[in-house]
N, C-alpha and C positions, 0 to 999 in steps of 0.2 A: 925290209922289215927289221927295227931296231929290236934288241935284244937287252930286257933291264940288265942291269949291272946285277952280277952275281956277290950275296957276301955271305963271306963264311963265318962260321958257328962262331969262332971267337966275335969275331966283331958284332955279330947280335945281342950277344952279351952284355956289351959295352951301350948298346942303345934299350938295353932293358930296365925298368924304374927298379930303383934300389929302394926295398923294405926293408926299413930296420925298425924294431923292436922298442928300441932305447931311448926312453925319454927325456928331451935336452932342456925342456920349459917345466916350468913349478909353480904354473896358473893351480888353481882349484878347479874345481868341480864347475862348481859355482862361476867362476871365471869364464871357463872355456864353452858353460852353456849360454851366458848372456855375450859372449862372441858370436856364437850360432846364431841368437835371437835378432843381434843387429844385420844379419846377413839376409834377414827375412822382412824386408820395409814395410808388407803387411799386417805384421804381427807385430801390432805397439801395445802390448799388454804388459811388456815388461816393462815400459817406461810410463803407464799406466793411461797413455791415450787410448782409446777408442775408435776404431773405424765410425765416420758419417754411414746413415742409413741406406744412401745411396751407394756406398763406398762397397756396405754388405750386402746389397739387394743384388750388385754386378758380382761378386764374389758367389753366390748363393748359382744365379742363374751358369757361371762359369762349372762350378762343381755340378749340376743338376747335368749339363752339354756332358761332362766329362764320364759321368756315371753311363748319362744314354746312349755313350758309343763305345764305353768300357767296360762297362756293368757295374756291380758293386754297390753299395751303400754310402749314405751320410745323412747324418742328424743335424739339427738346427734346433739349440737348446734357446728358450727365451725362460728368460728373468729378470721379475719385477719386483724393482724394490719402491719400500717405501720412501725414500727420502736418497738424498743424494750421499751422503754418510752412508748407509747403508750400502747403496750400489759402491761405493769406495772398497766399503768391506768386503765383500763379495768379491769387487777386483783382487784385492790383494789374495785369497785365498786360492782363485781360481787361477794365478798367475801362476802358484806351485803346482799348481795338478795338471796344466795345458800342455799339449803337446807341440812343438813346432809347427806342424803344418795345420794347427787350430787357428781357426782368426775370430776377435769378440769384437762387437762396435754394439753403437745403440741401436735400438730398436726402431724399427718403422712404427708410426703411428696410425696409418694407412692399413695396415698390415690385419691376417685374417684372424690374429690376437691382438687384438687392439687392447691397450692399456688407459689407465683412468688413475691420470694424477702418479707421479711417483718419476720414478727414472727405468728405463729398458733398455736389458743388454742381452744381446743375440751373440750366441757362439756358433759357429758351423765348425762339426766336429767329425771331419772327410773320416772314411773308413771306419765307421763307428755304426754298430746297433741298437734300436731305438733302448737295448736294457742297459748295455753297457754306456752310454747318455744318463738313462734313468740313473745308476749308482754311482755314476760322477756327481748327479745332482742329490743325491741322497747325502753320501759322503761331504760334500761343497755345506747343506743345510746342518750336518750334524756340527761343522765344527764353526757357525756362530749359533750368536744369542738368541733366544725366540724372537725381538724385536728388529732384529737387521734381516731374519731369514728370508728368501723372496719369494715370491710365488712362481711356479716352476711349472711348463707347459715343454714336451716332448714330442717333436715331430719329423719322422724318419721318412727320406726317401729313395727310393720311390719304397711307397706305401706298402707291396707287399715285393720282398727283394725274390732275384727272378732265380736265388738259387733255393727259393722256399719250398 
């Protein structure tokens, strides 16, 4: 019976990660979060693409698997805009308020909110409550113009969360 090799206290030491404090780079904020962003190839909201419908339907069914064997919540925020300008605008605003592990693409047209004319963009918003969704999309509406604002449909699952 072999017998691992014994090391002593100094030497663990020496194979422990050294945390330091002190900050050697002079990125921004700003920098260091659109680093993060590019670390994440499903979230191109920063560089103002869009997931394909299909792209979000597999994304959607993935967190829905993940919920039912983890528990927990997520929302699937849809917004219709009128015009393709608008849904631009929209992008840009929701690009400051998204979280990392948010992902937005267009919209299914197939889908059980079916749109009529305009452009559709779906966020699935992991870890989020149908209210806390609702006052991203309040907030998202207040800060454009009455004609870019989009129509905004809230839909949480599962339907009633299992720590209600």
């Amino acid at each position: 019976m072999s017998s691992s090799p014994s090391i002593s206290p100094t030497q663990r030491r020496g194979l422990a990660p050294r945390l330091t404090t002190a900050r050697t780079d002079t990125a921004t904020f700003g920098q260091r979060i659109g680093k993060l962003r590019s670390l994440f190839p499903d979230n191109r909201l920063s560089t103002g693409e869009l997931l394909s419908p299909q792209r979000m339907s597999a994304a959607i069914a993935r967190e829905s698997a993940l919920v039912q064997r983890k528990g927990g919540t997520f929302v699937v925020l849809h917004l219709y805009c009128r015009s393709a300008a608008s849904a631009r605008k929209v992008r840009r605003r929701m690009r400051d308020r998204m979280r990392l592990s948010d992902l937005v693409g267009h919209a299914d047209d197939s889908g059980p909110l079916q749109r009529v004319g305009g452009v559709g963009i779906v966020a699935l918003l992991p870890d989020t409550s149908a209210s806390g969704a609702y006052a991203l999309a309040v907030d998202l509406c207040k800060t454009l113009s009455e004609r870019h604002r989009p129509t905004v449909a809230v839909r949480q699952y599962p339907e009633t969360p299992a720590d209600a």
